[in-house]
C-alpha positions in Angstrom: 0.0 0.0 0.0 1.4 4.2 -0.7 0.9 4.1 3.2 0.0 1.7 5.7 -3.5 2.9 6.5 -6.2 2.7 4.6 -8.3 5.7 4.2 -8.9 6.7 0.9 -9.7 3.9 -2.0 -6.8 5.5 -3.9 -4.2 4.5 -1.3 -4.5 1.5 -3.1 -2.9 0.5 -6.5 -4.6 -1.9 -8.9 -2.2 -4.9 -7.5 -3.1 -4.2 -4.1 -6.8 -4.2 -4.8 -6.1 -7.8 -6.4 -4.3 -8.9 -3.7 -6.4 -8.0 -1.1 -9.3 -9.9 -3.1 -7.0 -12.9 -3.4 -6.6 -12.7 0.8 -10.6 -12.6 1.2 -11.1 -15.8 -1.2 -8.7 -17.2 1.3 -10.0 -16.5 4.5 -13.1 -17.4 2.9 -11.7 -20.8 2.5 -10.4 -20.8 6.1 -11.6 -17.9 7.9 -9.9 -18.9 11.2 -6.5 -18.1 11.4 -4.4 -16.9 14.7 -2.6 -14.1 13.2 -3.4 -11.3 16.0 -2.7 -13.6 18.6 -1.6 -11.0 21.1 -2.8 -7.6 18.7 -5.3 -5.0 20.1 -7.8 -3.7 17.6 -9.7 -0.4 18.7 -12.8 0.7 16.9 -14.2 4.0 17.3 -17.7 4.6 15.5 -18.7 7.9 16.5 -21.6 7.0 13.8 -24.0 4.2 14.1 -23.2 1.4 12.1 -24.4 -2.5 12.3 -22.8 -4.4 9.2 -19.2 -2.5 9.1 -18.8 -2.7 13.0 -20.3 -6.1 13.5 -18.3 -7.3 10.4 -14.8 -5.7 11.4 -15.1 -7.0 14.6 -16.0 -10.5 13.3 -13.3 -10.7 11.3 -10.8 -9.4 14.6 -12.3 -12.5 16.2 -11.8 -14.7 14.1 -8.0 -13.7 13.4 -7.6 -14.1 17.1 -6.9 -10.6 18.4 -9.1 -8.6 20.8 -10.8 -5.9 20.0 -11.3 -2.3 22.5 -13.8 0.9 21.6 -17.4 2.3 21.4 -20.2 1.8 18.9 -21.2 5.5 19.1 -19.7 9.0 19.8 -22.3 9.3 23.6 -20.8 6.3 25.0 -17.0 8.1 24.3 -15.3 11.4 25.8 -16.4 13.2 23.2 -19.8 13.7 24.3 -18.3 15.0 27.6 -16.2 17.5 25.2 -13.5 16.1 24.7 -11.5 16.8 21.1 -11.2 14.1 18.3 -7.6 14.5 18.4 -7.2 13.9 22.0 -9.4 11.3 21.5 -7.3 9.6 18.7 -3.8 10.3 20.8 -5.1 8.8 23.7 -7.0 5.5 22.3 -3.7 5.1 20.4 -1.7 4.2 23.4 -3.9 1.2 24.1 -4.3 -0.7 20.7 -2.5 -1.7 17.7 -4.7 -0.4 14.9 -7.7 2.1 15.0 -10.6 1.6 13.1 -12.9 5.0 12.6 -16.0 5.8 11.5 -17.1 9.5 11.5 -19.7 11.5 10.3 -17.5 14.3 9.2 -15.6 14.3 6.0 -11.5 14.0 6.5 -11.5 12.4 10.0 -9.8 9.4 8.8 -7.1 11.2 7.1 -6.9 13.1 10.1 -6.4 10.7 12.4 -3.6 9.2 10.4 -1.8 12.2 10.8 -2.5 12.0 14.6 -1.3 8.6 15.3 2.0 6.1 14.6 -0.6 3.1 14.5 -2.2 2.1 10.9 -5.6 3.4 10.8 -8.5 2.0 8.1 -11.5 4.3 7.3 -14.8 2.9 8.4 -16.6 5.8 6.6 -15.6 9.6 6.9 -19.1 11.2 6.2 -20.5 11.2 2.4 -16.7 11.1 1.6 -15.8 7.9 1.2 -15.8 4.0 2.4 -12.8 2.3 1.5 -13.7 -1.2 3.3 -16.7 -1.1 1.7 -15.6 -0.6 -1.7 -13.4 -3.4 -1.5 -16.0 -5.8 -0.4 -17.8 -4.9 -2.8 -15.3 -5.3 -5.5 -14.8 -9.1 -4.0 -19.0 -9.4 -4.7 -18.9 -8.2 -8.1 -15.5 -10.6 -8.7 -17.3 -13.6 -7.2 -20.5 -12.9 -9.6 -19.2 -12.2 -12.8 -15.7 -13.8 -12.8 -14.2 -10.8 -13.4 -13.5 -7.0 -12.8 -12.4 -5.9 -16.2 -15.0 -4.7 -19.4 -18.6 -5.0 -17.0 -21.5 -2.4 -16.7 -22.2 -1.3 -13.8 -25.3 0.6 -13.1 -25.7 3.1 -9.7 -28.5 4.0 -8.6 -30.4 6.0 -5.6 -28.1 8.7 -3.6 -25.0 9.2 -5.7 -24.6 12.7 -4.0 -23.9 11.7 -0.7 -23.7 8.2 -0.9 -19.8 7.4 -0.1 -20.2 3.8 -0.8 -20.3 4.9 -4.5 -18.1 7.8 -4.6 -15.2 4.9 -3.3 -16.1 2.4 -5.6 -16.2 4.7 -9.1 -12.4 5.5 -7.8 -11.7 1.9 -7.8 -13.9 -0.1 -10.7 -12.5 2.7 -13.0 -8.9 1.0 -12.6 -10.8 -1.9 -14.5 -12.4 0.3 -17.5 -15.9 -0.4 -16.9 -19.2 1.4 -18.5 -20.8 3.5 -15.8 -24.6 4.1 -16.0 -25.5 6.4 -13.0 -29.2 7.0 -11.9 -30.4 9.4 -9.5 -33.4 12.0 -9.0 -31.8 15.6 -10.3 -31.1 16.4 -6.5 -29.0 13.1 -6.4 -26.6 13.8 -8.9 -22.9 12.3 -8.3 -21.0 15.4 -7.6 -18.7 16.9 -10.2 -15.4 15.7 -9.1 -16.5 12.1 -10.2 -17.2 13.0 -13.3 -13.8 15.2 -13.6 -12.0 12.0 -12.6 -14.1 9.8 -15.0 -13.4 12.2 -18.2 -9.7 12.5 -16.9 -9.1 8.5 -17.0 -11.5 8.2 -20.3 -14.3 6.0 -18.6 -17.1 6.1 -20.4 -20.5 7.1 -18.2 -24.2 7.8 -18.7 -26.0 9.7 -16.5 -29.7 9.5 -16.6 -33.6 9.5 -14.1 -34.8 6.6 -15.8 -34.0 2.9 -14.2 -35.6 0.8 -16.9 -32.8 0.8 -19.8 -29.6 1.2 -17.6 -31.3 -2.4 -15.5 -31.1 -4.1 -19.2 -27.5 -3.7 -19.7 -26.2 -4.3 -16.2 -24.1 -6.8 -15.1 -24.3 -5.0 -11.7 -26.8 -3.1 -10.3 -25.4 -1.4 -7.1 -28.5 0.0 -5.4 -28.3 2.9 -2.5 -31.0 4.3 -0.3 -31.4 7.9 0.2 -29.7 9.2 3.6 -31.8 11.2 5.9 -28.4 11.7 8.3 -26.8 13.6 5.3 -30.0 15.9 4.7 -29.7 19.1 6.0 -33.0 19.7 4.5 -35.9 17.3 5.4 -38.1 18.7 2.8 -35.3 17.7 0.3 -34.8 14.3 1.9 -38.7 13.5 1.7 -38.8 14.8 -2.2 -36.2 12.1 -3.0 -37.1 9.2 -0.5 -38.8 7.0 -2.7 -37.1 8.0 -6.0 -36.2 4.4 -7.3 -38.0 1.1 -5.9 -36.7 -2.0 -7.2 -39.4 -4.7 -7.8 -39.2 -8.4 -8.9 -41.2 -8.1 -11.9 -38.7 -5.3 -13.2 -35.9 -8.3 -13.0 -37.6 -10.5 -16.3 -35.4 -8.1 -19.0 -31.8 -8.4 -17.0 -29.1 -10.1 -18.2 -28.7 -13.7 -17.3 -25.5 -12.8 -15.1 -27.2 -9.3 -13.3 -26.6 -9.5 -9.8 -28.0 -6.8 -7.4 -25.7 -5.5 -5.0 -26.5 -3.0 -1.9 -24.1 -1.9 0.7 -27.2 -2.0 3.3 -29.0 -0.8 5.6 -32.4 -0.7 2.6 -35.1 0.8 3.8 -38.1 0.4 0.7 -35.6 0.7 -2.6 -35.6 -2.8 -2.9 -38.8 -4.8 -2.4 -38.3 -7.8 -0.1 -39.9 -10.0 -3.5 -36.6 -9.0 -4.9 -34.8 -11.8 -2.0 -36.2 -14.7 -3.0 -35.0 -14.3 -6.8 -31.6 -15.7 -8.2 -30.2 -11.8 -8.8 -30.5 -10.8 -5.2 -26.8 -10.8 -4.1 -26.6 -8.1 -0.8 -26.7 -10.7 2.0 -23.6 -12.7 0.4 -22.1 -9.4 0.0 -22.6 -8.4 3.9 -21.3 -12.0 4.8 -18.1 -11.2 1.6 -17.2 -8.7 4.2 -15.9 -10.5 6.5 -13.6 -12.0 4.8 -12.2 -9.0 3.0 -12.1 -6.9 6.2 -10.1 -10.1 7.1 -8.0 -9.2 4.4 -7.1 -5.7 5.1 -6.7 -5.9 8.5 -3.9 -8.8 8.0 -2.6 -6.5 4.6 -2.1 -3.5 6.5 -0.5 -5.0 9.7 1.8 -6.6 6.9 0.7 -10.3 8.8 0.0 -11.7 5.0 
C-alpha cells in the first residue's frame, strides 16, 4: 500500500486491490486463522453502524486478536467534550490499529496524521468508504468472474452516498461502463465526473432505471440518507425516487446481480430476495472476509 492505513480507496494501487481480493477468497476458504494472537484492535464509531462494525469485529475475532472501543460517539469522551484528536492520541496508546467511522468528511485522514498506528476508514461522512468498496469489488468478482469490461449501473443517492463515490475511484482501474441514476437532487458530484473524463471512462447519467437495469451486469442499489439531509423537505422529495421490484428483474441479463451496501429501507422490495439476482446478503457475509483481508494487509501479517 502508498501508506500503511487505509483511508482513501486510492491509497491503493490496482495490484493491491487484487491482492487484497485474493486474501478474502482465502480467509473465505479458512476464515480462522491466529494471526493477532496478542494484537489489540480499537474501533471507534462515532456513527451508528451494524454491518461495518459487526463485520470488522468479526473478522478481529476470528484472526484471534481482541478488539477495544465504542459503537457511538455518547458512550465516548467526546460527548463530555472532549476533542477528536485527543481522542485519537489517547485511544492510540492502548491498541494496535484504530478503526474510525465519523460523520464528518477528512477524519480518517486526520487521524492518520495523529497517530504512529495504521488506521483503516470505516466511513468519513458522504466522503468515502474504502472497506466497503473493497467488499464490494470481491461481490462483483465472485459474480461475474471478473472485474475488467462490466457495466455497472448506480442508482439512488449518488450525491452523498460514499459507498459509490469509493467504488467509481476503484472499478475505473478496471475500464468499466458507468450508468449512473439518480433524481436531479441526487446527482454524483462533479469531481467524479472530472476524474471519469480524466481516465477516459465512459458514463451515462440519466432519471430513468428501466434501460440502464437491461445492460447491467451489476446493479449497485443505494438508499437515500436522511443523516446527510440538512433539508428534510429535500430528503422526503427524493425518499422513494427508485424502488426496485421483482417483476422489473424478467429483461436483465442472465449474469445481473443486485448489490446494496445496506441498511435498505423500501428501494428494494423484499420480493426481490427470494429471486436468483439478489446478491446483498452474500455481500454483507463477503465482508468479513475482506475486512479479514485488510486488516492482515495493512499489519503486513499476509
Amino acid at each position: 500500500m502508498v501508506s500503511k492505513s487505509l483511508v482513501s480507496i486510492t491509497d491503493c494501487t490496482k495490484e493491491e486491490y487484487l491482492r487484497i481480493l485474493n486474501l478474502a477468497k482465502e480467509f473465505e476458504a479458512n476464515p480462522h486463522q491466529n494471526i493477532l494472537n496478542g494484537k489489540i484492535v480499537a474501533t471507534l464509531f462515532f456513527e451508528p453502524s451494524t454491518r461495518t462494525r459487526l463485520s470488522f469485529e468479526s473478522a478481529v475475532l476470528r484472526l484471534g486478536g481482541r478488539i477495544i472501543g465504542f459503537s457511538e460517539a455518547s458512550s465516548s469522551s467526546s460527548s463530555k467534550g472532549e476533542t477528536f484528536s485527543d481522542t485519537i492520541r489517547t485511544v492510540s496508546n492502548y491498541c494496535d490499529l484504530l478503526i474510525i467511522r465519523h460523520p464528518l468528511e477528512g477524519t480518517a485522514r486526520l487521524a492518520s496524521e495523529l497517530t504512529s498506528l495504521p488506521v483503516i476508514n470505516a466511513g468519513d461522512g458522504s466522503n468515502q468508504h474504502p472497506t466497503q468498496t473493497l467488499l464490494d469489488m470481491y461481490s462483483i468478482q465472485k459474480t461475474q468472474g471478473r472485474l475488467d469490461n462490466l457495466t455497472l449501473t448506480l442508482v439512488g443517492d449518488l450525491k452523498y452516498g460514499r459507498t459509490v463515490h469509493s467504488l467509481i475511484m476503484a472499478m475505473a482501474t478496471f475500464k468499466p461502463v458507468f450508468y449512473f441514476v439518480s433524481p436531479e437532487e441526487l446527482k454524483l458530484p462533479d469531481d467524479y465526473r472530472v476524474f471519469l473524463k480524466q481516465n477516459n471512462i465512459e458514463y451515462h447519467e440519466t432519471t430513468q432505471l428501466p434501460h440502464a437495469m437491461k445492460v447491467a451486469d451489476i446493479v449497485y442499489m443505494t438508499r437515500v440518507q436522511r443523516e446527510r439531509f440538512l433539508d428534510p423537505m429535500e430528503y422526503e422529495k427524493t425518499k422513494n425516487a427508485y424502488i426496485l421490484k421483482a417483476e422489473m428483474l424478467s429483461d436483465t441479463k442472465p449474469n445481473m446481480k443486485v448489490l446494496h451496501p445496506l441498511p435498505r429501507i423500501n428501494e428494494i422490495s423484499t420480493d426481490v430476495d427470494s429471486t436468483d439476482k439478489a446478491y446483498y446478503f452474500q455481500q454483507a457475509l463477503n465482508g468479513v472476509y475482506t475486512r479479514q483481508a485488510i486488516i492482515s494487509h495493512v499489519l503486513g501479517l499476509k
